[in-house]
N, CA, C and O atoms as a Tinker XYZ file with bonds, in Angstrom:
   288  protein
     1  N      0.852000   -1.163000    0.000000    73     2
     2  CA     0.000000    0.000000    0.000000    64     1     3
     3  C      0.905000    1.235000    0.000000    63     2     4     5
     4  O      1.980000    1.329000    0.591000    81     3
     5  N      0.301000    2.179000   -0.761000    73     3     6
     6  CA     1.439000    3.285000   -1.286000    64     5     7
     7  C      1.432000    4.408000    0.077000    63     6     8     9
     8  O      0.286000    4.619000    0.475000    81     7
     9  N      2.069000    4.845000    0.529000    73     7    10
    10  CA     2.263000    6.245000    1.415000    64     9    11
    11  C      2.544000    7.111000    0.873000    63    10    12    13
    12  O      3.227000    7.082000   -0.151000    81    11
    13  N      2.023000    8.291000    1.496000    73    11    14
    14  CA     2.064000    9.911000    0.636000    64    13    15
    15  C      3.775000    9.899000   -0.219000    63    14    16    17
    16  O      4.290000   10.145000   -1.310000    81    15
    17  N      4.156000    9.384000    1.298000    73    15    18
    18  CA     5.545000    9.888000    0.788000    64    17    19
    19  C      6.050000    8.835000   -0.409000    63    18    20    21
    20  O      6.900000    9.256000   -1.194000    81    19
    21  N      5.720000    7.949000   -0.508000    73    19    22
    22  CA     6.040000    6.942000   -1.508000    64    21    23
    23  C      5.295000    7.435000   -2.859000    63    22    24    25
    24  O      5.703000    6.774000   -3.814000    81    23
    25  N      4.534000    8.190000   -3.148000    73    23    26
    26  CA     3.622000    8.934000   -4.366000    64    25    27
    27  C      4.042000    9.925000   -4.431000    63    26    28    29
    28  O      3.314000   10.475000   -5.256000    81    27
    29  N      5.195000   11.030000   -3.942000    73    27    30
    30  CA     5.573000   12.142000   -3.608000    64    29    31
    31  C      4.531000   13.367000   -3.241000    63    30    32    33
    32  O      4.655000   14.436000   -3.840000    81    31
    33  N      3.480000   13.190000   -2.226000    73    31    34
    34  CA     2.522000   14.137000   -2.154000    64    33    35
    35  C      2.791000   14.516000   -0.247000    63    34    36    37
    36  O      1.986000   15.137000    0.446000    81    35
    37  N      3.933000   14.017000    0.163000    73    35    38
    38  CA     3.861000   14.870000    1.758000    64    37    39
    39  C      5.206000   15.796000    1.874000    63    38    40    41
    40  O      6.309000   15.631000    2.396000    81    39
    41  N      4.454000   17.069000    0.982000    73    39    42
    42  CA     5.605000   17.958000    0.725000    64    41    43
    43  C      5.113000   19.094000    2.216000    63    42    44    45
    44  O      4.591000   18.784000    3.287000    81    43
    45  N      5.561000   20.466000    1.675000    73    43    46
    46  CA     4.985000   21.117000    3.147000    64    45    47
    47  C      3.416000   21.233000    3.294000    63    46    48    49
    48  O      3.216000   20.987000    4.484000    81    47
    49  N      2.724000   21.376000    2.947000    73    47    50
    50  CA     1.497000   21.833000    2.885000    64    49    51
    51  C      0.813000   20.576000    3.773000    63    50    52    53
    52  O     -0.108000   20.666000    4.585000    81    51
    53  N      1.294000   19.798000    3.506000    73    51    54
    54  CA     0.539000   18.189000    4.146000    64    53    55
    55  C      1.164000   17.990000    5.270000    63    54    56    57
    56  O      0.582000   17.690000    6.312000    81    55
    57  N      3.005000   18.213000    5.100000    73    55    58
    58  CA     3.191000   17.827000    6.834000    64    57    59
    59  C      2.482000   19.271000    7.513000    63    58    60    61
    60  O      1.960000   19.231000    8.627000    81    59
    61  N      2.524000   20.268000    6.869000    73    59    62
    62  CA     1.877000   21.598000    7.955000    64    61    63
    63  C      0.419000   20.886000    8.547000    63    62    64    65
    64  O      0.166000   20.695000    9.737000    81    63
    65  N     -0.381000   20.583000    7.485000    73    63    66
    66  CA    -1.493000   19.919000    7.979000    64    65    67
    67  C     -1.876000   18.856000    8.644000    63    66    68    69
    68  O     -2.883000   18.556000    9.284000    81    67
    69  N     -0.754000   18.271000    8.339000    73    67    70
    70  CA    -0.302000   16.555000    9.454000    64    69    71
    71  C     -0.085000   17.121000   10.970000    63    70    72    73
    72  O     -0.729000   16.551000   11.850000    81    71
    73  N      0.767000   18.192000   11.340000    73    71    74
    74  CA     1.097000   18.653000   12.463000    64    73    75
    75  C      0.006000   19.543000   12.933000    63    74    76    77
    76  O     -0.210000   19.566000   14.144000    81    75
    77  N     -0.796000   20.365000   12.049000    73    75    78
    78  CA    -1.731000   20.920000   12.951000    64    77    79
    79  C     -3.014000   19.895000   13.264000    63    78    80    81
    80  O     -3.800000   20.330000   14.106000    81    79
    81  N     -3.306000   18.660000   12.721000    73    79    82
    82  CA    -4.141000   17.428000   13.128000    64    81    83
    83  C     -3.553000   16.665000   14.496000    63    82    84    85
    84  O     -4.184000   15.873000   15.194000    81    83
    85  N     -1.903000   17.204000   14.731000    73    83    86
    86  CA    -1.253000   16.250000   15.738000    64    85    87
    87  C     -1.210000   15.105000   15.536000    63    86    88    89
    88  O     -1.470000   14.370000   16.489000    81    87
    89  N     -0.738000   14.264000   13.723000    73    87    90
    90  CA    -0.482000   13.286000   13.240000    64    89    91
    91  C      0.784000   13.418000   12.833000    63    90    92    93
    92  O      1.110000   12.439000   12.163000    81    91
    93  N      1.809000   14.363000   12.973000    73    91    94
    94  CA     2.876000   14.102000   12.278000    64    93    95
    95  C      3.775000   12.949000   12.699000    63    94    96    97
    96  O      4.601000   12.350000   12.011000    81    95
    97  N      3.434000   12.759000   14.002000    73    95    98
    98  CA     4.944000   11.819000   14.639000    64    97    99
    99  C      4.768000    9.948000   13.933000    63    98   100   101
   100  O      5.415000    8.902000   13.984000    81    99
   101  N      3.392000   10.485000   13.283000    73    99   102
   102  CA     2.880000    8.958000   12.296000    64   101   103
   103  C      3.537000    8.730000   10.884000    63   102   104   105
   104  O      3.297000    7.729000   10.208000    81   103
   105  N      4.647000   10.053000   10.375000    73   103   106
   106  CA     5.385000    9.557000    9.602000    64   105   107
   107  C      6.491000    8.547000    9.624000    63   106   108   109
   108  O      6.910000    7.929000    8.646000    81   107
   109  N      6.935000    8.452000   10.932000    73   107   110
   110  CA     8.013000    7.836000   11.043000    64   109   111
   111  C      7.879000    6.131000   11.802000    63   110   112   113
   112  O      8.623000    5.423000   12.480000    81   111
   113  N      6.504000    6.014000   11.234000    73   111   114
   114  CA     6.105000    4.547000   12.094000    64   113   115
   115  C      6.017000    3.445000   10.697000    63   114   116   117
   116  O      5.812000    3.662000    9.503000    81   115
   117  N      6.206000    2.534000   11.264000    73   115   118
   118  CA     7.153000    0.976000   10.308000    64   117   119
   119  C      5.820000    0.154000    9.867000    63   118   120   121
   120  O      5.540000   -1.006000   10.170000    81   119
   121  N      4.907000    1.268000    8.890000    73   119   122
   122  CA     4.103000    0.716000    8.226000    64   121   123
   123  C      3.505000   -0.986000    8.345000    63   122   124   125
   124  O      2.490000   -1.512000    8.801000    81   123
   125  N      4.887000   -1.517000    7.590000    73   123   126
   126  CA     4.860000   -3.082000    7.578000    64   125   127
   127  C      4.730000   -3.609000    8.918000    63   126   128   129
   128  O      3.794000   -4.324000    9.274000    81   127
   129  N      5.843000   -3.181000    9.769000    73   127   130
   130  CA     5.814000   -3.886000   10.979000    64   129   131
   131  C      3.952000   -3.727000   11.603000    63   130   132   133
   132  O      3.360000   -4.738000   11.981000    81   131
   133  N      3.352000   -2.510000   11.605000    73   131   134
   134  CA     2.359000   -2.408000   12.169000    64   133   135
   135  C      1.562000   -3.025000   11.242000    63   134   136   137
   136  O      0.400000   -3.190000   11.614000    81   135
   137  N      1.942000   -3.554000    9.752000    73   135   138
   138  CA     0.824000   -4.418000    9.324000    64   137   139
   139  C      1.046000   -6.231000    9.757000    63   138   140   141
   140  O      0.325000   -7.217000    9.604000    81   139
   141  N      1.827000   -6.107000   10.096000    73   139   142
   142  CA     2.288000   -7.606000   10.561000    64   141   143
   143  C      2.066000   -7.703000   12.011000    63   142   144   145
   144  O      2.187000   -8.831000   12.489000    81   143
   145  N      1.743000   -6.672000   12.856000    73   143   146
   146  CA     1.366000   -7.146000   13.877000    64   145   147
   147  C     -0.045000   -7.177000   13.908000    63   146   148   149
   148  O     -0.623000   -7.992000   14.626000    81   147
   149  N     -0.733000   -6.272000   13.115000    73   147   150
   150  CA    -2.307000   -6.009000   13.047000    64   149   151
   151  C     -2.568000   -7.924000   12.890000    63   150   152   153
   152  O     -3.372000   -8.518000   13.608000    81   151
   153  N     -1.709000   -8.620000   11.819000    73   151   154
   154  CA    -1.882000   -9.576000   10.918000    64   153   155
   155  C     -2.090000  -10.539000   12.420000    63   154   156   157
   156  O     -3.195000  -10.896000   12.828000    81   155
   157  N     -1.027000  -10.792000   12.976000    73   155   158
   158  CA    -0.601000  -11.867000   14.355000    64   157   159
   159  C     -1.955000  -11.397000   15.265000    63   158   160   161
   160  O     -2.681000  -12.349000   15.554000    81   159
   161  N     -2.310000  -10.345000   15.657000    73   159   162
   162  CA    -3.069000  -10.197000   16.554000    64   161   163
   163  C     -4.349000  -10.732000   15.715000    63   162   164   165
   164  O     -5.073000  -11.603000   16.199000    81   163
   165  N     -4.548000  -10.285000   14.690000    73   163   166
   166  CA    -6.193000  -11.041000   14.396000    64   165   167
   167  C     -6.158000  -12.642000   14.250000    63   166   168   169
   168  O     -7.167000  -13.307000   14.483000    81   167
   169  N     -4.803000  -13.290000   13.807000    73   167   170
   170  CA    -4.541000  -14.830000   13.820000    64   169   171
   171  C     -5.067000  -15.235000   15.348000    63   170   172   173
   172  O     -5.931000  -16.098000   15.502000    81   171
   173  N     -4.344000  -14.393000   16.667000    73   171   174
   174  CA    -4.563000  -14.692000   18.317000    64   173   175
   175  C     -6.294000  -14.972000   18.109000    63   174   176   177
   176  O     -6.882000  -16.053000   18.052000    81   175
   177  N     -6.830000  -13.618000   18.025000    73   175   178
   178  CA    -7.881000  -13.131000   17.939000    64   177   179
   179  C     -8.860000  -14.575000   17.202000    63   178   180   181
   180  O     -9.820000  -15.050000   17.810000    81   179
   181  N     -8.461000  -15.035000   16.021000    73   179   182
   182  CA    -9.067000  -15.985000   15.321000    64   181   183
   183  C     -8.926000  -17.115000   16.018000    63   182   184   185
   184  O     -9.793000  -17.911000   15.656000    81   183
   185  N     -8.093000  -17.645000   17.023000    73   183   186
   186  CA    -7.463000  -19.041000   17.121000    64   185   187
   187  C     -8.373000  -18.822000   18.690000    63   186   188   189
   188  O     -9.153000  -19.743000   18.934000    81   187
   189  N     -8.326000  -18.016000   19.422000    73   187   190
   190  CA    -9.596000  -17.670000   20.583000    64   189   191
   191  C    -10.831000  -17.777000   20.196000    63   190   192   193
   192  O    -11.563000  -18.410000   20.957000    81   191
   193  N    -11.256000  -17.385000   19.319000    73   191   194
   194  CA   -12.507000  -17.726000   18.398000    64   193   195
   195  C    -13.197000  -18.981000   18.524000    63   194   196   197
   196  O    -13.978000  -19.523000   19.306000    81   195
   197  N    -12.447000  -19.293000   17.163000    73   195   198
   198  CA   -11.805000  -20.564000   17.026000    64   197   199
   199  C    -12.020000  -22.125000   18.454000    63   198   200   201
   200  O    -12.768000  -23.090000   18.611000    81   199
   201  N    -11.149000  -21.662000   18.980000    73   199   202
   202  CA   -11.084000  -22.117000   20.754000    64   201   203
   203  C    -12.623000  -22.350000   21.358000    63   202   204   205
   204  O    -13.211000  -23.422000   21.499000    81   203
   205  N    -13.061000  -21.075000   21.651000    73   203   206
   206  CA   -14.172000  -20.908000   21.913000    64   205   207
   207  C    -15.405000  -21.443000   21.367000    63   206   208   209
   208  O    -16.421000  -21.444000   22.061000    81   207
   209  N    -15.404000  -21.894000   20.197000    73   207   210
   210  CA   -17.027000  -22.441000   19.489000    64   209   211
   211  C    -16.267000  -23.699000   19.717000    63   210   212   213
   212  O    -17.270000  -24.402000   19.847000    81   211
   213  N    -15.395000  -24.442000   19.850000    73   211   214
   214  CA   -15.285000  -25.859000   20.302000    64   213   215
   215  C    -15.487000  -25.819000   21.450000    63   214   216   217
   216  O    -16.383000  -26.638000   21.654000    81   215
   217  N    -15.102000  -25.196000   22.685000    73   215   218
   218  CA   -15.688000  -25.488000   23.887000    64   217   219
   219  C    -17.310000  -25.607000   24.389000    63   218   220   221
   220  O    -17.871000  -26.316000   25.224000    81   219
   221  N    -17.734000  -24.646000   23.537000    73   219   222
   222  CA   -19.602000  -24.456000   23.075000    64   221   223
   223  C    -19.912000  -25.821000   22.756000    63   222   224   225
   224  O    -20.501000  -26.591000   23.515000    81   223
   225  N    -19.407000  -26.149000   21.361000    73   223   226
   226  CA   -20.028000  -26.996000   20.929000    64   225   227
   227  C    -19.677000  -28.550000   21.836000    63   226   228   229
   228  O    -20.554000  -29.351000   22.162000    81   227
   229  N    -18.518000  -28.676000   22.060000    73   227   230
   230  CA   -18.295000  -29.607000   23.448000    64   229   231
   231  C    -19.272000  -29.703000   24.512000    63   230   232   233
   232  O    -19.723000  -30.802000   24.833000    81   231
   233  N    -19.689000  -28.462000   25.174000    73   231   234
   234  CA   -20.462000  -28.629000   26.002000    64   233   235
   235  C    -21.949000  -28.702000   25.697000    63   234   236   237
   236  O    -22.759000  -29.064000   26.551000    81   235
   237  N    -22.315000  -28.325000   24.376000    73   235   238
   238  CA   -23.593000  -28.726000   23.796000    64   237   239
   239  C    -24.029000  -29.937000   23.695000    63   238   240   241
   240  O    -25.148000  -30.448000   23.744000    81   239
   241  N    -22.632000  -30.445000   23.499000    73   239   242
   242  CA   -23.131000  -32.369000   23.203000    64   241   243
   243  C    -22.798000  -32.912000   24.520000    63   242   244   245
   244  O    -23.187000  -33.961000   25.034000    81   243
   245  N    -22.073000  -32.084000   24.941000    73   243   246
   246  CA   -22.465000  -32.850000   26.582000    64   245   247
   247  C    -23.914000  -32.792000   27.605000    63   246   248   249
   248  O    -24.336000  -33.462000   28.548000    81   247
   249  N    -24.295000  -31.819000   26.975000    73   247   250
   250  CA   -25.523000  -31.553000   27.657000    64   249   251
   251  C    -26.732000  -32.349000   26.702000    63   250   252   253
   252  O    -27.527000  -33.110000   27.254000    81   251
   253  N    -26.781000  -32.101000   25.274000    73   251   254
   254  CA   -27.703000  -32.695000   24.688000    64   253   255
   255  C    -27.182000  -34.846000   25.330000    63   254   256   257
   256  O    -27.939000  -35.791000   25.553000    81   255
   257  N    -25.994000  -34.775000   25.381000    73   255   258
   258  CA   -25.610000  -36.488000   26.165000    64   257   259
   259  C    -26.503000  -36.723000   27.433000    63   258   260   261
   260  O    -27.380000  -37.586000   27.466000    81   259
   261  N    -26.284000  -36.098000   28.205000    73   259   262
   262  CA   -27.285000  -36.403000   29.236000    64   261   263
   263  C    -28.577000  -36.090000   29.303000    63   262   264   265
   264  O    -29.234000  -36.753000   30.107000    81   263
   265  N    -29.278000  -35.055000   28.528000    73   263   266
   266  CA   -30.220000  -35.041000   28.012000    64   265   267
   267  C    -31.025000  -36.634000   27.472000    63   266   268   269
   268  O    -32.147000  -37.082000   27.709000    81   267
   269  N    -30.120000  -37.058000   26.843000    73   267   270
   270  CA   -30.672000  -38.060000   26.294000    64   269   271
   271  C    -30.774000  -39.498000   27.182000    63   270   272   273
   272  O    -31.489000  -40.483000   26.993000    81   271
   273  N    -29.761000  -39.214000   28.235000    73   271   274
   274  CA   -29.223000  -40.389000   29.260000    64   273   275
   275  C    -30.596000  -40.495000   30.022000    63   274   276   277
   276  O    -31.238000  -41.509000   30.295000    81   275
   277  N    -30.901000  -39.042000   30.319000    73   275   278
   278  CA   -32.421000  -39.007000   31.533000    64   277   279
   279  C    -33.535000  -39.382000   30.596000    63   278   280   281
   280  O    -34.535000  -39.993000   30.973000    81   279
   281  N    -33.314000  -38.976000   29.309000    73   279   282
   282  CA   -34.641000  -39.336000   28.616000    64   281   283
   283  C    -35.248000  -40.839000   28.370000    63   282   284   285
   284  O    -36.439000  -41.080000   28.175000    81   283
   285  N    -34.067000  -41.913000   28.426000    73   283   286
   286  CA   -34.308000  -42.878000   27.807000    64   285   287
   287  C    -34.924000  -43.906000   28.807000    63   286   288
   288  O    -35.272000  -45.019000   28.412000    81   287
């Protein structure tokens, strides 16, 4: 994904306007790295998920199990 500065468009006019938003100190942050951690945290995020509808569904059939134990 392209950055201003990679298209040549964060000349003065944009950092003036970057700094009066109080975004400038966001030029100097490691793009990639913050897309690779965004990446790992939603994998965590997915694998908790993930985690979670098996413990559900575990305890669904444990309950529909005895359900059926009292029924019969």
């Amino acid at each position: 994904m392209p950055t201003l500065k990679d298209i040549g468009l964060f000349g003065p006019k944009v950092r003036q306007a970057f700094t009066e938003m109080g975004v400038i100190g966001f030029e100097s942050v490691d793009l990639d790295g913050v897309m690779a951690e965004d990446e790992r945290t939603a994998e965590e995020i997915d694998a908790a998920r993930r985690a979670a509808a098996a413990r559900l569904a575990a305890r669904q059939a444990d309950v529909a199990a005895t359900i059926a134990t009292g029924a019969s």
